[in-house]
C-alpha positions, 0 to 999 in steps of 0.5 A, a space after each residue: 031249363 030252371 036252375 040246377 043244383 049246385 053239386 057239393 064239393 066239386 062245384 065249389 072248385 069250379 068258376 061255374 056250373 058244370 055243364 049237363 052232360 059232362 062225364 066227370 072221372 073220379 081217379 081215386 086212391 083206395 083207402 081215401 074217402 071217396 065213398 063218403 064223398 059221393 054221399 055227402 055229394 048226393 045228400 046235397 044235390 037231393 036237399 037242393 031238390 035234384 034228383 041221384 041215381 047212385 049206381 052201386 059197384 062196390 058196396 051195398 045199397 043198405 050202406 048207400 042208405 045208411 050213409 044218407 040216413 046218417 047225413 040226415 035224409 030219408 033215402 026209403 022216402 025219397 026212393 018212394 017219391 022217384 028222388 032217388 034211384 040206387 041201383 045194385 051192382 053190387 050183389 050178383 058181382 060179389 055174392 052171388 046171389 039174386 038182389 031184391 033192389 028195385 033197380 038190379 044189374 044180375 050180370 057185370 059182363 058187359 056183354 050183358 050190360 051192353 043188352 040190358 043198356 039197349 033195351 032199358 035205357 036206349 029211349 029214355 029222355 034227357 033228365 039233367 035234374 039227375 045226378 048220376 054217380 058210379 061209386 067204382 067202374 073199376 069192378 068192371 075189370 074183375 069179370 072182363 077183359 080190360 079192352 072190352 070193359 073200357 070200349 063199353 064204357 065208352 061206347 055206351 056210358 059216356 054217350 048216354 050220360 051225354 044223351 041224356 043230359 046226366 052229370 055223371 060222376 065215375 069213379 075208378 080206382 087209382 093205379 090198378 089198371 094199365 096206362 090204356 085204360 086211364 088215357 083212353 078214359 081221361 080222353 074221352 071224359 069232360 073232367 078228371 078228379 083227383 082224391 088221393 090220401 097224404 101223411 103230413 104231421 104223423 096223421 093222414 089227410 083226405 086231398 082233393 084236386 079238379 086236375 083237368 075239367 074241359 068247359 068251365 073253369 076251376 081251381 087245380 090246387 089240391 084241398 084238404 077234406 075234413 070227415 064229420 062224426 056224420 061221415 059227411 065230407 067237407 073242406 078244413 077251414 
């Protein structure tokens, strides 16, 4: 297998690469930056030559490009050259509407779902060139009962990442859901990330931790995140 990119940010925490394959939870505080992260951490793995699927919960595909776009890159193009694949899960859940994307989920029941993953995904081979980043699982929770968006996730999800050889990138939301929902996440997960916002010297600063990852080494120390005119996230100097 050739040399896999370096995934931005998280990897420059780690001893070593993330393994493919690997789930990796974002825990993250509402208002920090986290959506940028994920497109700057995109925008990274694509200039390296990877490949992103970039699932779209909570925001809008046109945003999704539009931040790309501002990091340099030509989403259109590279949505064209199969580099890059956004998918929206965004329309149908909030607006209502039919989504024109390429790539659509029509329904977040996960009863849906859970059909749509066994006829479309089911056979597909590994593809560990992919990056695959879930902006926000936590919008699974607005249209099913907790216990049974949690059991699709783990049955379903995390197992194909796996399968399929993905570096997976979930992100959730912090401190919304039950105690349950993040024990049985974290325990199934291969790292556990931590974005949170602080107050020091009367302004707020991004942070960023790797709390927990199972197969490679990594340093826990929180790090501060600077914000680019470009959105693009990096670590203060």
């Amino acid at each position: 297998m050739p040399a896999l990119p370096k995934i931005p940010i998280i990897e420059d925490l780690t001893k070593g690469p993330i393994p493919p394959g690997s789930n990796v939870l974002i825990e993250f505080d509402p208002a920090c930056q986290w959506y940028n992260a994920s497109t700057t951490i995109a925008a990274g793995w694509l200039r390296s030559g990877g490949k992103v699927s970039y699932l779209a919960e909570a925001q809008p595909p046109d945003e999704v490009r539009e931040r790309l776009r501002m990091l340099g890159l030509e989403p259109e193009g590279l949505e064209k050259a199969d580099r890059l694949w956004i998918t929206d899960a965004f329309t149908a859940g909030v607006t209502g509407q039919k989504s024109k994307e390429r790539f659509v989920f029509e329904s977040l029941k996960v009863s849906d779902l859970s059909i749509w993953m066994g006829k479309e995904v089911s056979n597909e081979p590994p593809a560990p060139e992919f990056l695959n980043i879930q902006d926000n699982v936590s919008t699974l929770d607005r249209f099913n009962e907790e216990k049974n968006w949690v059991e699709f996730v783990l049955s379903r999800s995390l197992p194909t990442a796996k399968r399929r050889l993905l570096k997976n990138l979930i992100g959730i939301i912090a401190g919304i859901h039950s105690a349950l929902v993040y024990k049985r996440l974290e325990a199934a997960v291969d790292g556990i990330i931590d974005f949170k916002l602080e107050d020091r010297n009367n302004e707020t600063v991004n942070l960023i931790r790797i709390r927990s990852m199972k197969n490679v080494g990594f340093d826990s120390k929180w790090r501060v995140l600077k914000m680019a005119e470009n959105f693009e996230l990096a670590f203060e100097k």
